[in-house]
C-alpha positions in Angstrom: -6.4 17.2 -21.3 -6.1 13.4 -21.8 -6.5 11.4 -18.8 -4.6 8.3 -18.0 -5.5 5.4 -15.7 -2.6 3.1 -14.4 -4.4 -0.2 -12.5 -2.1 -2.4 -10.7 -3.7 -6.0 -10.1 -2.7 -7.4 -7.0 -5.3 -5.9 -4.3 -6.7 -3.5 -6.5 -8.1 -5.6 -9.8 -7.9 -9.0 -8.0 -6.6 -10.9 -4.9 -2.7 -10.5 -4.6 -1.5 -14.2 -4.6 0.1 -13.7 -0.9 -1.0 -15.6 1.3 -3.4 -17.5 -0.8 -0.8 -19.4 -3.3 1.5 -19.8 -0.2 -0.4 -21.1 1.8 -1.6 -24.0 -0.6 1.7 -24.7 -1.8 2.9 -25.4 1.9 0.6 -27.7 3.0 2.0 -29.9 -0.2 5.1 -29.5 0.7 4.4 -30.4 4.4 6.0 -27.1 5.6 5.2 -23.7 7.1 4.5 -21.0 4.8 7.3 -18.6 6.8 9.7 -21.3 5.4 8.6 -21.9 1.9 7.8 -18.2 1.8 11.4 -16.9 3.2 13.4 -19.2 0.4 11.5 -17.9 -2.4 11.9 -14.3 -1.5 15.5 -15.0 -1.2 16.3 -17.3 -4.0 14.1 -16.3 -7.1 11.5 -14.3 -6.4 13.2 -10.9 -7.9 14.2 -13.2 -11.2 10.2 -14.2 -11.5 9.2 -10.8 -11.5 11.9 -9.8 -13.4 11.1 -12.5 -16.2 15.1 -13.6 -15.7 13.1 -17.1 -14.1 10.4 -18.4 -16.6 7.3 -20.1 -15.2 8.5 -23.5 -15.7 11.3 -22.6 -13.8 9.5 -21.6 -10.2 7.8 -24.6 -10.8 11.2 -26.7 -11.3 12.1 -25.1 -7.9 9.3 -26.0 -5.9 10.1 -30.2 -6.7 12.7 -29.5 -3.9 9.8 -29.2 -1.3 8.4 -32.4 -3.3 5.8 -30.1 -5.1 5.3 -31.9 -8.4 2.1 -30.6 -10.1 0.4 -30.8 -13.6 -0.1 -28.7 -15.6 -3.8 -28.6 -14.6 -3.1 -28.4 -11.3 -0.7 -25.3 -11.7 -3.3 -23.6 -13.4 -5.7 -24.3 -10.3 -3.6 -23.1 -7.9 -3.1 -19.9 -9.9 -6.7 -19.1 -10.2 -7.7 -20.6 -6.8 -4.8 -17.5 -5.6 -5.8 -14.7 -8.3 -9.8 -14.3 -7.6 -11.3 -11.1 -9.3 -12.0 -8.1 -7.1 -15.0 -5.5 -7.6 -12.8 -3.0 -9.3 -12.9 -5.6 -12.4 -16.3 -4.4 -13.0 -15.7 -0.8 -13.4 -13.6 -1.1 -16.3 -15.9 -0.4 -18.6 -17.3 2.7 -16.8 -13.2 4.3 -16.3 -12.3 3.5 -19.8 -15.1 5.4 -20.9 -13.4 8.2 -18.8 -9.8 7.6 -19.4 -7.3 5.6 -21.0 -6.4 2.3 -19.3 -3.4 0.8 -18.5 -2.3 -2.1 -16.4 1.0 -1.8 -14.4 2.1 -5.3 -12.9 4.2 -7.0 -11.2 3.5 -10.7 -12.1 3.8 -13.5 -15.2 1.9 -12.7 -18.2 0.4 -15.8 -18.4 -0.9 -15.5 -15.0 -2.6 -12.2 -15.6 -4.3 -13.3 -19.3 -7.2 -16.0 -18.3 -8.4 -12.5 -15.4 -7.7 -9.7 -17.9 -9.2 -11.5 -21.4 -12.6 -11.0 -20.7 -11.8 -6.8 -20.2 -9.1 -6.5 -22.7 -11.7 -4.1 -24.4 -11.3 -1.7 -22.0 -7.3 -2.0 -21.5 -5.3 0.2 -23.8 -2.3 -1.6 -22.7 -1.1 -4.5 -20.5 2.2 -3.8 -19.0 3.9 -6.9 -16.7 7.3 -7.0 -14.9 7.9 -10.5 -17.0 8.0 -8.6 -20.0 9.4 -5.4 -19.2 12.1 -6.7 -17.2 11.7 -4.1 -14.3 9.5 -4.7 -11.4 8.1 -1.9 -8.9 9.0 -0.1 -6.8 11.7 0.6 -9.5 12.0 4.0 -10.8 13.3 3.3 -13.9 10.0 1.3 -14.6 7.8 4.1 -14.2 10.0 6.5 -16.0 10.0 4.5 -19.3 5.8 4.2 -18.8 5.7 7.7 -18.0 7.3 8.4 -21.6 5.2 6.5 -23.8 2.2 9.0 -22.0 1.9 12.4 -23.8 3.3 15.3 -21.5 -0.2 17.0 -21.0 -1.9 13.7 -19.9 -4.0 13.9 -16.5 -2.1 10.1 -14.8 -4.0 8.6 -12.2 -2.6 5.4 -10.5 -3.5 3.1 -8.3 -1.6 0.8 -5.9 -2.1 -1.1 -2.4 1.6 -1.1 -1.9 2.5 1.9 -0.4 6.3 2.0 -1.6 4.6 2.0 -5.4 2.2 4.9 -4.7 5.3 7.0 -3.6 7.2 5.8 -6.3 4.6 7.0 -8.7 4.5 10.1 -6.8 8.0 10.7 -7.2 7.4 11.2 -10.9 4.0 14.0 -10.7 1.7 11.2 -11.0 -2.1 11.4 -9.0 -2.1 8.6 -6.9 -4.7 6.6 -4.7 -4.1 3.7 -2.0 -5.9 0.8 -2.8 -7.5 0.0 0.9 -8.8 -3.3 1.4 -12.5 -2.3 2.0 -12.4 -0.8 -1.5 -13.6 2.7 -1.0 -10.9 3.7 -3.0 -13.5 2.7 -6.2 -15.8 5.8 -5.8 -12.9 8.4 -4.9 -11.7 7.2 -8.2 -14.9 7.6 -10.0 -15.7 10.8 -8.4 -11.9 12.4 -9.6 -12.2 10.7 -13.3 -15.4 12.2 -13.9 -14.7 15.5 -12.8 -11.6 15.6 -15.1 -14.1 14.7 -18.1 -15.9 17.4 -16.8 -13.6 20.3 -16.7 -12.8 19.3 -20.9 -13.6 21.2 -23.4 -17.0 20.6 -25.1 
């Protein structure tokens, strides 16, 4: 039986850009971060995700807090945000064990300059941007579920708990991402028994 590995980034392959980002872009702004936070969750936050708002864009609608950056300086703020977390590393080892895939809500070009280096291990990338769905939505996870062959072993892997029990919803194994990271070695132990029990 194949087995299948479905990674989501944010607090599970690096830092989720909450607070981080926010943070940062309030103290340029001269505001709070419940403020600058609360208008972007109601005014475009669901289109970013959702690749309806293009990455120019949310920047375009931060000059309204009198956030004008470079490009440079964009970039920065980014990667300051998105810092690799020790799961990164084990790529190599799970892909050895399973096949990969990343499952994420976020901008492709975000995610390329922390995945590029691993993109050997990674069968597939898969971001909201692209897809046009973002989780917890069903419909995203049925249409991944599809592309998977029927007999495939799924293991995925969340820190949102609305994600895991959306996977759940749809016979996947799942695992919590907690923030101390144990989560690594239950996930080792569970891969390598299932290359265990296969055929030799």
């Amino acid at each position: 039986m194949k087995t299948i590995l479905v990674l989501y980034v944010g607090g599970v392959l690096a830092t989720n850009l909450t607070p981080q980002l926010w943070q940062n872009l309030a103290t340029l702004a001269n505001t709070s971060v419940a403020t600058l936070y609360a208008s972007y969750k109601n005014e475009i936050s669901k289109k970013l995700w959702n690749g309806e708002c293009t990455e120019g864009q949310f920047w375009q609608w931060l000059e309204q807090y009198s956030i004008q950056l470079t490009i440079e300086r964009q970039r920065e703020l980014i990667t300051q945000a998105l810092q690799p977390l020790p799961a990164l590393q084990y790529l190599q080892q799970w892909s050895q064990l399973a096949e990969i895939h990343i499952m994420s809500n976020h901008l492709s070009d975000w995610l390329q300059p922390l995945l590029a280096p691993y993109e050997t291990y990674i069968e597939r990338i898969h971001v909201s941007d692209q897809v046009r769905l973002s989780k917890p939505n069903p419909q995203w996870f049925t249409l991944l579920h599809e592309q998977f062959n029927d007999a495939a072993l799924i293991w995925f892997v969340d820190d949102s708990d609305h994600n895991v029990a959306a996977a759940e919803l749809i016979g996947w194994n799942t695992l919590l991402a907690d923030q101390a990271h144990n989560w690594i070695a239950t996930l080792s132990e569970r891969l390598q028994l299932a290359s265990n029990s296969l055929p030799q």
